[in-house]
N, C-alpha and C positions, 0 to 999 in steps of 0.2 A: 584369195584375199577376202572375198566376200562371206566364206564357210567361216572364219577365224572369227569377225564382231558376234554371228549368227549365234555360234559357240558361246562364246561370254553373255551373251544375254538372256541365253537360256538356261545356263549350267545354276544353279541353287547357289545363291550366295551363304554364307554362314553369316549365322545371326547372333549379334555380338550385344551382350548388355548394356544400354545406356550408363554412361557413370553418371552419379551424382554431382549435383550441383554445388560448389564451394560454400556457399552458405548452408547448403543442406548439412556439410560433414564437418562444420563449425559449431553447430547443433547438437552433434550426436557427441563433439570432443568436451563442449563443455555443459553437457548433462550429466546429470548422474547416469554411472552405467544400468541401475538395476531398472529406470521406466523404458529402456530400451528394448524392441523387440526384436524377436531371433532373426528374422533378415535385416533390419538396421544393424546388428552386431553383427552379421555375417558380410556385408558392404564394407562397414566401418574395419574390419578385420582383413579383408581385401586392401581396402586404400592403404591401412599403416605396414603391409607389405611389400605393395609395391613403390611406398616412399618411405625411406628407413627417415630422413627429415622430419616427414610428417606425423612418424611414430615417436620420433623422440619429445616433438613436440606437445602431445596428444601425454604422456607420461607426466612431463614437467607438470602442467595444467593441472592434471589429477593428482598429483603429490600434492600442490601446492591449496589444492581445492580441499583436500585430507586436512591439511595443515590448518585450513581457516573453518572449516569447519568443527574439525575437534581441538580446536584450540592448542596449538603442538608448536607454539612461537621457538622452542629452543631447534627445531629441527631446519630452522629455517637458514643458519652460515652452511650446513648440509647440501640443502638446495640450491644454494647461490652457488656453491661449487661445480657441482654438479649440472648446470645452466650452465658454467664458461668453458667445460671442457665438450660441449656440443659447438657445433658451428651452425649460432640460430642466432641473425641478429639480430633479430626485433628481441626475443628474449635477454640477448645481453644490454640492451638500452636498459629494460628493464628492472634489470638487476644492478645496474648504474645506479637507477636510483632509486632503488631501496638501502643500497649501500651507502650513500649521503645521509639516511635518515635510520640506522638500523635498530637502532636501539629503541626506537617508537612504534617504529614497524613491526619487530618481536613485543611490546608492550600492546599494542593493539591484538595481534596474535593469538596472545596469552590471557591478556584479564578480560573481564565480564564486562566494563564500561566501553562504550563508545560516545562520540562526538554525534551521533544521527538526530539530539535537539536541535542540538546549534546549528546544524546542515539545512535543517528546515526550514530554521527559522531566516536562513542565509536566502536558499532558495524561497521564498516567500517575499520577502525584499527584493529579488532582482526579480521576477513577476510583475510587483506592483512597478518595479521602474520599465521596465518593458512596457508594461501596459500605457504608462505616459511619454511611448516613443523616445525613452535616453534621454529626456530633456529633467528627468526631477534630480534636485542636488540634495543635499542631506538634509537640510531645513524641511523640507519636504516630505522627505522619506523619513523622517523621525515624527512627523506629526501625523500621519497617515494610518499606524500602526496603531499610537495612541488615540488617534478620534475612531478606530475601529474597535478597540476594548472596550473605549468608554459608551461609545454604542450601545455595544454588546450585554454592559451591564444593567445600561439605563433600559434595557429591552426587560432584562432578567428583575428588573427591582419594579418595573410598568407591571408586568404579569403579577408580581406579587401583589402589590395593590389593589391589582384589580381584582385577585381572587379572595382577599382579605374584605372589600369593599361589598363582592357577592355573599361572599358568608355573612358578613354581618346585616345584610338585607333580608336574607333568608328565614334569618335566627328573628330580627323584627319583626315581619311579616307573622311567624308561628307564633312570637307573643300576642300578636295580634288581633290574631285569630282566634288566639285562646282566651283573651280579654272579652273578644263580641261575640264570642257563643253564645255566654246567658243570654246577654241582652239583646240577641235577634229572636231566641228563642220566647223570650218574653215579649217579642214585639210579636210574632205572630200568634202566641195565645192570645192576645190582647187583642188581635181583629178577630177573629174567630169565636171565640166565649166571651169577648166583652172585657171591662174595665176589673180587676183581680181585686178583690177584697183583702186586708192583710191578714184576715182569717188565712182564706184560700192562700194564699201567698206564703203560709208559714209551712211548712213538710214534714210530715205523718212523724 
């Protein structure tokens, strides 16, 4: 009895690879595959082995990632096919509700315009109401946005004055200057040689 723990304690365990952390291989599914390097491809190719789920899932993502990246909106009733005959159901929620909206959905897909103005300017709004702890009502949040442009401008129209206001100090000043040359010059011949005769005064 006593030879048997002795045994296991000392025999070499095998040394088995830590696997990756669920976030880590959430990462590698929804990157592009090319910044990936040859042992994160070699992991990532392991997990979607030994989870035929986690491969199909990892598939979907990447079609769908093709699709919104090269603009491929017609391929997408393809996909949502293709999504229901897997058994993934956070994916079929998903394709629930694209299917409510599909034809915006493939309109987004496919053309060059988006909504990412108006998104900002949404998110910029709900900021400033946050910022006033959920207590600002529209009245509020409509004059906020306007006393910050008009800010903005009266800042942009100050600079201008004031750089119009420098220049034209500048430009006086050189008139100036150029007015009381003679006449400083004339003031210091005038201590120096004395009172100038209009002889002397006239030039050769």
């Amino acid at each position: 009895m006593r030879a048997y723990p002795h045994k296991k304690r000392t025999s070499p365990q095998p040394v088995t690879a830590r696997p990756p952390f669920l976030r880590t291989v959430d990462g590698w599914i929804l990157r592009h595959p090319d910044p990936l390097t040859e042992p994160e491809r070699l992991q990532l190719k392991a997990v979607r082995t030994h989870c035929p789920e986690l491969d199909a899932l990892a598939r979907h993502v990447r079609s769908f990632a093709v699709m919104l990246i090269d603009r491929q909106g017609e391929r997408l009733p393809d996909w949502l096919d293709a999504v229901r005959q897997d058994d993934l159901p956070s994916l079929h929620t998903l394709a629930a509700g694209i299917e409510r909206d599909r034809d915006a959905v493939i309109a987004g897909l496919t053309l060059p315009w988006n909504f990412g103005v108006v998104e900002g300017h949404v998110n910029r709004i709900k900021m400033l109401k946050r910022q006033m702890f959920g207590r600002a009502g529209f009245r509020l949040l409509r004059k906020r946005p306007t006393v910050a442009l008009i800010s903005r401008l009266a800042g942009q129209s100050r600079e201008l004055c004031e750089t119009a206001v420098l220049n034209r100090r500048m430009s006086y000043s050189v008139q100036q200057s150029e007015i009381s040359t003679p006449t400083s010059l004339l003031h210091r011949a005038q201590s120096k040689f004395g009172p100038l005769s209009p002889s002397r005064r006239q030039h050769p």
